[in-house]
C-alpha positions as CSV (number, residue, x, y, z in Angstrom):
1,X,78.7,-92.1,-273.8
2,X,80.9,-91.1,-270.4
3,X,79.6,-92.7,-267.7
4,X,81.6,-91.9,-264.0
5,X,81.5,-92.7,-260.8
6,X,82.5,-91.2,-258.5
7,X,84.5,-92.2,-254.9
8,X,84.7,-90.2,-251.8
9,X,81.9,-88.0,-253.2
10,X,81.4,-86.5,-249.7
11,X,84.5,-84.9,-249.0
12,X,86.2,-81.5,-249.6
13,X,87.3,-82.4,-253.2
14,X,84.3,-84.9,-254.4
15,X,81.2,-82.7,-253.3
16,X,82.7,-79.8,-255.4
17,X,84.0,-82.3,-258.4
18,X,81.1,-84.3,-258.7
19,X,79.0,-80.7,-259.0
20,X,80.8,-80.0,-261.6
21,X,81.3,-83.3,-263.4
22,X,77.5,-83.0,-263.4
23,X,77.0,-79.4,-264.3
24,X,79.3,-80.8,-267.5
25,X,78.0,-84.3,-268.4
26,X,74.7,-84.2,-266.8
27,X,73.6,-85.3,-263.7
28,X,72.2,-88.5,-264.9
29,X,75.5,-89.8,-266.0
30,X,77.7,-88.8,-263.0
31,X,77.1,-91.9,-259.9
32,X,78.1,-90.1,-256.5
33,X,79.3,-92.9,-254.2
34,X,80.7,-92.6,-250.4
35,X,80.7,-94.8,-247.4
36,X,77.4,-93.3,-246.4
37,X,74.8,-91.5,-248.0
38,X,74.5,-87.7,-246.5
39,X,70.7,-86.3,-245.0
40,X,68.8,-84.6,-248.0
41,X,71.8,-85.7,-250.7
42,X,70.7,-85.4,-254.3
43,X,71.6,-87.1,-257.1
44,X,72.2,-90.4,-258.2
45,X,74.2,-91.9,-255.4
46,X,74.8,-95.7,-254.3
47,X,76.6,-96.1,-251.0
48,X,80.5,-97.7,-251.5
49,X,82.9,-99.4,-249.4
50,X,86.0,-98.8,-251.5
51,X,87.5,-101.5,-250.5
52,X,84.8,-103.5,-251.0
53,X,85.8,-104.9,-255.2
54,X,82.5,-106.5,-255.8
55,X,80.0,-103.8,-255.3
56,X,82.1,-101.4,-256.5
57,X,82.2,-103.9,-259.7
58,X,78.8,-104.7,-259.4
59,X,77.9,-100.7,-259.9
60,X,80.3,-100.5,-262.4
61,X,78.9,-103.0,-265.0
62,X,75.2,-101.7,-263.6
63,X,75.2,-97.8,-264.4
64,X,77.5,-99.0,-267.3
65,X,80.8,-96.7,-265.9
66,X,83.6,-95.8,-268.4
67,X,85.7,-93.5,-266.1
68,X,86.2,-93.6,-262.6
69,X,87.1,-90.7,-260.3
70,X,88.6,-92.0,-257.2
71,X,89.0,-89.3,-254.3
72,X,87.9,-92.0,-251.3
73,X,91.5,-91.5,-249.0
74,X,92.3,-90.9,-245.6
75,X,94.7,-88.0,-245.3
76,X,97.6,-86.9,-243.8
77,X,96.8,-85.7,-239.9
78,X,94.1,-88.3,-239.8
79,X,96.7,-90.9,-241.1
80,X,99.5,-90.3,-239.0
81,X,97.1,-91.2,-236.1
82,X,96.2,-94.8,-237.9
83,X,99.1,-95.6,-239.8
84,X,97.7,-99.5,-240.7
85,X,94.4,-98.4,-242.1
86,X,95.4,-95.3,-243.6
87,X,97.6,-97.8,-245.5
88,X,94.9,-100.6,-246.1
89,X,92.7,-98.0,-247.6
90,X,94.9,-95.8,-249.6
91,X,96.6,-98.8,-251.3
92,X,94.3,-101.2,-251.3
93,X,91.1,-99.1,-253.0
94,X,93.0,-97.7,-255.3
95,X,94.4,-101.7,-256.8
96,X,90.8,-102.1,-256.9
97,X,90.2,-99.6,-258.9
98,X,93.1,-100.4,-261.7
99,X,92.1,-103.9,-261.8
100,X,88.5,-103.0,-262.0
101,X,90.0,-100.4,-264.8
102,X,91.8,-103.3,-266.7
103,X,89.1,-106.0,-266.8
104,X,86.3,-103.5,-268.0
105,X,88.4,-101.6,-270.2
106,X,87.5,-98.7,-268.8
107,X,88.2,-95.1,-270.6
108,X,90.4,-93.2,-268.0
109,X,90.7,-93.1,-264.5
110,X,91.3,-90.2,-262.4
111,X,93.4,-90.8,-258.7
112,X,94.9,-87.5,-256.7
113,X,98.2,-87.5,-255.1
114,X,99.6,-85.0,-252.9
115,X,102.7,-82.9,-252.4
116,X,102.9,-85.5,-249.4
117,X,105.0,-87.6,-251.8
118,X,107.8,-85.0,-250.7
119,X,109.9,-85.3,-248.3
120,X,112.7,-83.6,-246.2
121,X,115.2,-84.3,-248.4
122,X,113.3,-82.8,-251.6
123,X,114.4,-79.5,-252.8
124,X,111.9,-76.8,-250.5
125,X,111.6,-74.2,-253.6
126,X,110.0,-74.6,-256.9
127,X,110.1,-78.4,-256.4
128,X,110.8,-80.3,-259.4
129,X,108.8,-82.6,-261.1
130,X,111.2,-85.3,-261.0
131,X,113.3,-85.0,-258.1
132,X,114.3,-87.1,-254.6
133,X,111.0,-88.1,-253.4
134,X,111.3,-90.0,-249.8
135,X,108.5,-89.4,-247.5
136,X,107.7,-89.9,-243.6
137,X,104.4,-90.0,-243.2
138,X,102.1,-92.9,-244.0
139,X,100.3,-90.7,-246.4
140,X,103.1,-89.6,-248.2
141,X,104.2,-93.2,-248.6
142,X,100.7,-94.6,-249.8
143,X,100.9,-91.7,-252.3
144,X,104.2,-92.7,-253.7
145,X,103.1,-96.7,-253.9
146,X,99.7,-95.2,-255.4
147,X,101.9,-93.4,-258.0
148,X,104.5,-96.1,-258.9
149,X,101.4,-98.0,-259.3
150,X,99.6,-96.1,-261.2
151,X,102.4,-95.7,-264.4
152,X,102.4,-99.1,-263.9
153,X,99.3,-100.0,-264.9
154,X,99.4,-98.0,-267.9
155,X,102.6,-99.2,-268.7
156,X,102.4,-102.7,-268.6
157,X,98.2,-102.9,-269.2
158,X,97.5,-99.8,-270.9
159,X,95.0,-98.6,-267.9
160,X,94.8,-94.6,-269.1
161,X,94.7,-93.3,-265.4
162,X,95.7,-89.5,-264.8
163,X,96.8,-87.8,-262.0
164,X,98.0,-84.9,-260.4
165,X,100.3,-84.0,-257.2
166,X,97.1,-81.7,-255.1
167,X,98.8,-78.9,-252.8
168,X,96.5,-77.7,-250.1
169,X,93.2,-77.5,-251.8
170,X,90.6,-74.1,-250.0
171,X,86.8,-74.5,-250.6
172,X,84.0,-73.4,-248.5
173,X,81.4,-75.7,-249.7
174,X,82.2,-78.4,-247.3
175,X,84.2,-78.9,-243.8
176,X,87.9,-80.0,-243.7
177,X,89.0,-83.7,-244.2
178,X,91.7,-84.2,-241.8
179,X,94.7,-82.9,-243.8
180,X,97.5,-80.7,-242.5
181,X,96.8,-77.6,-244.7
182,X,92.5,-77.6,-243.4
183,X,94.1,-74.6,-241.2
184,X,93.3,-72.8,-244.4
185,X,89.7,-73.5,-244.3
186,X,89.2,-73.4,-240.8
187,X,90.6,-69.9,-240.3
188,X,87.8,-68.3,-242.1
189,X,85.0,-69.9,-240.3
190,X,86.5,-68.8,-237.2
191,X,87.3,-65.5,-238.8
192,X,83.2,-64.8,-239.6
193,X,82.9,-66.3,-236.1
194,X,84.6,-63.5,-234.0
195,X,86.5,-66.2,-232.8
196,X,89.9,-66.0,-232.2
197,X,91.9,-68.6,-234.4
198,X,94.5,-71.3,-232.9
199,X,97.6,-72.3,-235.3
200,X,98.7,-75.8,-235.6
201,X,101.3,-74.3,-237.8
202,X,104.1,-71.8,-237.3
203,X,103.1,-68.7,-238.5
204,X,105.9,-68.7,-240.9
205,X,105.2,-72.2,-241.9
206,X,105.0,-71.8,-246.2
207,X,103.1,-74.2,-247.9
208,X,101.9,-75.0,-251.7
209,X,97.9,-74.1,-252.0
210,X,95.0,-74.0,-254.4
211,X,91.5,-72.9,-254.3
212,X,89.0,-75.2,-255.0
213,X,87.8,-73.9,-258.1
214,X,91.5,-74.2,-259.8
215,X,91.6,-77.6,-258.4
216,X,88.5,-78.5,-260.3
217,X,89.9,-77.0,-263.3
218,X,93.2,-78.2,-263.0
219,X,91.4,-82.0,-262.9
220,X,89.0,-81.8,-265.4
221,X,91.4,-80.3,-267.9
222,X,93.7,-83.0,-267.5
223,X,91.2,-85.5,-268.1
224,X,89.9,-83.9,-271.3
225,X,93.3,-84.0,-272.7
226,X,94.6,-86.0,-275.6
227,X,95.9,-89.0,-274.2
228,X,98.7,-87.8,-276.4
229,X,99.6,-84.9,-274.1
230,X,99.7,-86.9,-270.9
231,X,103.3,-87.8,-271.0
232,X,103.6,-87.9,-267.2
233,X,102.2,-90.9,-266.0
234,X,103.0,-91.2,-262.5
235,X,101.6,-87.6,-261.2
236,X,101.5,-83.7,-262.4
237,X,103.1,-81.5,-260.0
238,X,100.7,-78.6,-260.1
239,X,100.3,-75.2,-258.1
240,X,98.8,-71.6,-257.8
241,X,100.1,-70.2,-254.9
242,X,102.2,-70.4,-251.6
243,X,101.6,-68.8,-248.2
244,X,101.9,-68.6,-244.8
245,X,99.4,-68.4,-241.8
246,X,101.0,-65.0,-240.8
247,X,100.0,-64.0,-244.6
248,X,96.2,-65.5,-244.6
249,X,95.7,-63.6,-241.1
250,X,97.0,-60.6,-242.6
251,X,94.3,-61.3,-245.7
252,X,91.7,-61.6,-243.3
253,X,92.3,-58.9,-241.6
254,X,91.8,-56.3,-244.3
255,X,88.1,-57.3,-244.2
256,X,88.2,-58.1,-240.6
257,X,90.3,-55.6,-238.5
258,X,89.4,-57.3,-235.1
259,X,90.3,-60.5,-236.4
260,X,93.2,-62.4,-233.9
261,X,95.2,-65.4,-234.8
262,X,97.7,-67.5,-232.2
263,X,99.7,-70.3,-233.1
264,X,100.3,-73.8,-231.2
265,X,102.5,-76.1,-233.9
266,X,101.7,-79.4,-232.8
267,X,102.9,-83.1,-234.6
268,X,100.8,-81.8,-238.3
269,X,104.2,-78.9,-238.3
270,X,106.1,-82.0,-238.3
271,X,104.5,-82.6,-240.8
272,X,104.8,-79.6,-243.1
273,X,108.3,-79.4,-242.5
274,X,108.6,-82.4,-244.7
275,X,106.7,-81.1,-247.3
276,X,108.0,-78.2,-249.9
277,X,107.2,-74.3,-249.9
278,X,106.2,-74.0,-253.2
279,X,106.1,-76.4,-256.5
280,X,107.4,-76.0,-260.1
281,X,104.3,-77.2,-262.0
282,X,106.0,-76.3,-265.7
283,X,105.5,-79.8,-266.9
284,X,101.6,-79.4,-266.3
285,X,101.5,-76.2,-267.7
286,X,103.5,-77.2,-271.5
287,X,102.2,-80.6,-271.5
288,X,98.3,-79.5,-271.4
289,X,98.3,-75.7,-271.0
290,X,97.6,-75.7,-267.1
291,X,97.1,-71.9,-266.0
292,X,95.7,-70.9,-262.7
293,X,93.3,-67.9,-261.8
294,X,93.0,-67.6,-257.9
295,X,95.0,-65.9,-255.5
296,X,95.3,-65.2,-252.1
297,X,92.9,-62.0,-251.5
298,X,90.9,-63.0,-254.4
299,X,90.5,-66.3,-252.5
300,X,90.0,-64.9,-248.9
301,X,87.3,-62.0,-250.5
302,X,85.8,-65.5,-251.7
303,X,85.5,-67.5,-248.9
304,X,84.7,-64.9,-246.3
305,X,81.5,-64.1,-248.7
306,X,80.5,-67.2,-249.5
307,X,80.8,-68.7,-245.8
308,X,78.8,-65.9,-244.4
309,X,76.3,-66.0,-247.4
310,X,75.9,-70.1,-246.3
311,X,75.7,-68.8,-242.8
312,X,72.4,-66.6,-243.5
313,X,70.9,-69.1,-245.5
């Protein structure tokens, strides 16, 4: 019987993943875990320290756990502001995680990258799957190590961990992590706001995205596959769509006419400079039939209903 637990539960990704994961399995066999429990959370839930190996052992052999969906990271912006920790935690929770994996036998295990693995030096356009890969930020790197690490676990011990390369992931159900593409969640908050919105990127700064939902798709479907069909081991490359903040404003402003953005690139267009303008995901999409279904004005009529909906409520 599938048992998971979940890390990082609270985030952007994990509170919409472990809905779902729970909407599929049942709520009594998906364990939400997070550094700290949230006012009025529901669910099962035990609070983790992912770097803490024993308890998250301990909780393991207790609710009898046979995958493991770690999300627990620190991202990008956040990272390039802590290098040290960012790389403590990245790395070092997710080792704990394959070992845990390999001593308990575990079923699968599920760990994100990011098109941070990129660097300047990758191709911009329809970036390969296999390609030159040199980072320069910390989260970039720990997402390289994490993926190296990862095939080799299943190489060497047999660990069957899955993964896939995130681009900027959009969601309304819960506030921005820290990552250099949260402009893209932010902006419709201020949008409904009547504020005006403030830029951290150039306006004709393109990067890879996804809306949540496709995310969730994207990760569930890859774990559901044969283990047959996982013949990429290290990380899927995997996309829906690339814009622009010019091109989101523009969105926005089909529903919202007053709407008025500005722009003030600070160190996170640094950032996205390094990073590609759009992904070539064909490996994902042969190997185990990966198709998106949200665009960019289905995904702004989205979030500009659903944030004011949460608003009223």
């Amino acid at each position: 019987m599938t048992k998971i637990l979940v890390t990082g539960a609270n985030g952007q990704l994990g509170t919409e993943l472990t809905e779902a994961l729970r909407e599929k399995y049942g709520a009594e066999r998906v364990l939400a875990t997070d550094i700290r429990k949230l006012e009025g959370q529901e669910g099962l839930f035990e609070v983790l320290d992912v770097m803490d190996a024993e308890r998250m052992l301990a909780l393991v052999k207790d609710y009898g756990i046979t995958q493991i969906y770690h999300l627990a990271a620190m991202l990008s912006a956040r990272g390039e502001q802590n290098p040290e920790l960012a790389w403590d935690l990245n790395m070092n929770s997710l080792l704990n995680v394959l070992n845990i994996a390999r001593s308990e036998k575990l079923d699968k295990v599920y760990w994100p990258s990011s098109i941070a693995v990129f660097g300047p030096q990758s191709p911009k356009k329809d970036t390969p799957q296999h390609t030159i890969m040199e980072p320069n930020t910390i989260y970039g790197i720990s997402k390289l190590a994490g993926e190296r690490w990862c095939e080799y676990y299943h190489d060497k011990y047999g660990v069957d961990v899955r993964s896939l390369r995130y681009p900027g992931l959009i969601g309304y159900k819960s506030t921005p992590g820290g990552g250099t593409t949260d402009y893209a969640v932010s902006i419709y908050h201020d949008a409904l706001a009547g504020d005006n919105f403030t830029c951290f990127l150039d306006k004709h700064t393109y990067l890879p995205m996804m809306f949540m939902s496709d995310a969730i798709q994207a990760t569930i479907q890859l774990m559901e596959a044969p283990r047959e069909a996982i013949k990429v081991r290290s990380s899927y490359n995997v996309s829906a769509m690339s814009f622009s903040p010019e091109e989101v404003a523009a969105s926005i402003k089909k529903h919202i006419p007053d709407f008025k953005i500005d722009y003030a690139p600070d160190f996170r267009e640094k950032i996205a400079q390094g990073w590609p303008d759009s992904i070539d995901d064909q490996a994902a999409r042969s190997d185990w039939a990966w198709k998106e279904s949200v665009q960019l004005e289905d995904m702004t009529e989205i979030m500009l209903r659903e944030i004011k909906l949460m608003q009223t409520i």
